[in-house]
C-alpha positions in Angstrom: 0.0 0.0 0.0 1.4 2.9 -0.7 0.5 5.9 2.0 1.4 8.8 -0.1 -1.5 8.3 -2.4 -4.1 7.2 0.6 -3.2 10.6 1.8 -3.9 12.1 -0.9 -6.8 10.4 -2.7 -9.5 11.7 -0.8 -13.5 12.4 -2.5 -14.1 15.8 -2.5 -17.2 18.6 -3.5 -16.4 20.7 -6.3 -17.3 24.1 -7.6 -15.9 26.2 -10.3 -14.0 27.9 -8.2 -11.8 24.7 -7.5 -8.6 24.4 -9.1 -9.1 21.8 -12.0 -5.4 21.9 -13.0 -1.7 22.9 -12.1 -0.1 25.5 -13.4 1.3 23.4 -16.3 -2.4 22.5 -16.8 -1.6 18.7 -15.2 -5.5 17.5 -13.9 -5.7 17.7 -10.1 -9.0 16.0 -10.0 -10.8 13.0 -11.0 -14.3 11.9 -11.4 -16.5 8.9 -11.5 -20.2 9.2 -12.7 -22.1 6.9 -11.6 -25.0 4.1 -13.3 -27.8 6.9 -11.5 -25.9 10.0 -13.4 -24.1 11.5 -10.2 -20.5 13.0 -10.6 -18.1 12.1 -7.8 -14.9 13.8 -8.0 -11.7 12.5 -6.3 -8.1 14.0 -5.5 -6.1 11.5 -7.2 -6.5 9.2 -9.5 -7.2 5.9 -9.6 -9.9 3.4 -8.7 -13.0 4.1 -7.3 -13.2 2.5 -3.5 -16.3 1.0 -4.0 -17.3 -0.3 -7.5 -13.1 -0.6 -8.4 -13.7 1.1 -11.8 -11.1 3.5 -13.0 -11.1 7.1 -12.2 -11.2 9.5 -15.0 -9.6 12.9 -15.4 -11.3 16.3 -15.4 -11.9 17.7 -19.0 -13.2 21.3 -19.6 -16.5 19.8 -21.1 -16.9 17.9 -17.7 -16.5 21.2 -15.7 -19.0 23.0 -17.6 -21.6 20.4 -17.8 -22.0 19.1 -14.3 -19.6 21.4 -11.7 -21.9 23.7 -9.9 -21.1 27.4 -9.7 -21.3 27.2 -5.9 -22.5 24.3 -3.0 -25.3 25.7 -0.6 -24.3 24.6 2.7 -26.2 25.8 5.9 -22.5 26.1 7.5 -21.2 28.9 4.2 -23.8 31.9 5.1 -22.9 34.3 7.8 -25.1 34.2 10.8 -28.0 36.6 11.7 -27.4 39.3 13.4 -29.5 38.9 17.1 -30.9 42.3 18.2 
């Protein structure tokens, strides 16, 4: 096993303001859609830890057609103010 890449290969929530690649345009993430349509998207690539089918790389046509602009999470908005 080799525990560089379990440290980094970790499944992660993307939006489009995630860095897809490196500077020399090298793709930092991976997805996996699966049978019901659903886009996971990993840090590494790979196999997926469940079904054991290859990961594959992020493509500007993948970006654009199923990364959200932004994730709504209860935890992102700034609390009311309590007067």
């Amino acid at each position: 096993m080799d525990r560089v890449k379990l440290n980094s290969f970790k499944k992660v929530e993307v939006t489009m303001a995630t860095d897809f690649f490196s500077e020399d345009e090298k793709p930092l993430i991976w997805y996996f859609k699966t049978k019901g349509g659903e886009m996971e998207f990993f840090t590494a690539p790979g196999l997926h830890p469940i079904t054991g089918e290859t990961l594959r790389k992020i493509t500007p046509y993948i970006i654009e057609t199923y990364v959200p602009l932004h994730i709504n999470n209860t935890d992102s908005f700034l609390p009311r103010n309590q007067e």
